[in-house]
C-alpha positions in Angstrom: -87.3 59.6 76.8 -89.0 63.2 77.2 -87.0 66.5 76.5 -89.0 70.0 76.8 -87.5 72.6 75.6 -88.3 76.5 76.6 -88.5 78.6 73.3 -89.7 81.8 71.5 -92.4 80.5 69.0 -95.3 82.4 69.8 -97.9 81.5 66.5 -99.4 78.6 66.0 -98.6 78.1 62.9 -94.6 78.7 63.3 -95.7 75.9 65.7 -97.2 73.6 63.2 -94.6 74.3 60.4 -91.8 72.9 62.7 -93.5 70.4 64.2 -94.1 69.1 60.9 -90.4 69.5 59.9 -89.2 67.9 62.8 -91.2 64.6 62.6 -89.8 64.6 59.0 -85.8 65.3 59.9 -86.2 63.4 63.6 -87.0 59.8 63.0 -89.6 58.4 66.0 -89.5 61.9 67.6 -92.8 63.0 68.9 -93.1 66.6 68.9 -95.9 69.2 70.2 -96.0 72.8 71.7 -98.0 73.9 74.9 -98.0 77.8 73.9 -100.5 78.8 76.6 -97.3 78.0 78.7 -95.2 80.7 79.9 -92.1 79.0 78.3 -94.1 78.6 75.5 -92.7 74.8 75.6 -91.4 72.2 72.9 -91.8 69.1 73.5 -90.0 66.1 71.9 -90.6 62.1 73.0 -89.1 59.4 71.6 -89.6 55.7 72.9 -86.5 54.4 71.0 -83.5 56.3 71.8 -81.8 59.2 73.9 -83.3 62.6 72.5 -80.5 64.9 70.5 -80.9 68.3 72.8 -78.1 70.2 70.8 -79.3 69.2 67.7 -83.4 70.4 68.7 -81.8 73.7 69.2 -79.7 73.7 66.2 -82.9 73.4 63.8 -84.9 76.0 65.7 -81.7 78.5 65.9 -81.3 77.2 61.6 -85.1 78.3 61.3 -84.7 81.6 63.3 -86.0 80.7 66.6 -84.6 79.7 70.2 -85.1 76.9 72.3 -83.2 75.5 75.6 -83.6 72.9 77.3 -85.8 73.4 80.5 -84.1 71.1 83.5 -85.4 68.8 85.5 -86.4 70.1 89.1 -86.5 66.3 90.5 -84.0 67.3 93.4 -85.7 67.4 96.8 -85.6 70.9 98.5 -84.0 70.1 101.6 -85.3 73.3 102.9 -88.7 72.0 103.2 -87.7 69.4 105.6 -86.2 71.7 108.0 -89.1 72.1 110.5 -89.4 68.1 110.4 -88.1 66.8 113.9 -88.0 63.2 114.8 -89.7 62.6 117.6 -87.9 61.2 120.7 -89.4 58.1 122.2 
């Protein structure tokens, strides 16, 4: 399971500091920051269970920083297929 996460950490070293805390307070989650990213993105992995998305924003929010989750955009966008016609044979 992936989670990202949009947030407001901006230094790398905020960065490190709470990806360090949360490998220590989140058993098995994998955690890393893409900052060059205009959501400046967290985020978490875990192979072993369902990823805790309140609780991720809890400990930023505890540690004076904010972070929601970014969703998926897996729907199609039907208006893409608009032009497609099915050819009459």
């Amino acid at each position: 399971m992936v989670e990202v996460f949009k947030t407001d950490v901006v230094n790398c070293n905020d960065a490190q500091k709470l990806i360090d805390q949360l490998h220590e307070n989140f058993n098995g989650y994998l955690a890393n920051f893409d900052l060059e990213d205009c959501d400046l993105i967290l985020r978490i992995e875990c192979s072993t269970s369902l990823i805790n998305a309140k609780s991720i924003i809890q400990f930023l929010k505890e540690r004076g920083f904010h972070a929601e989750v970014l969703p998926d955009n897996l729907e199609p966008n039907f208006a893409t297929f608009q032009n497609l016609r099915v050819s009459e044979q």
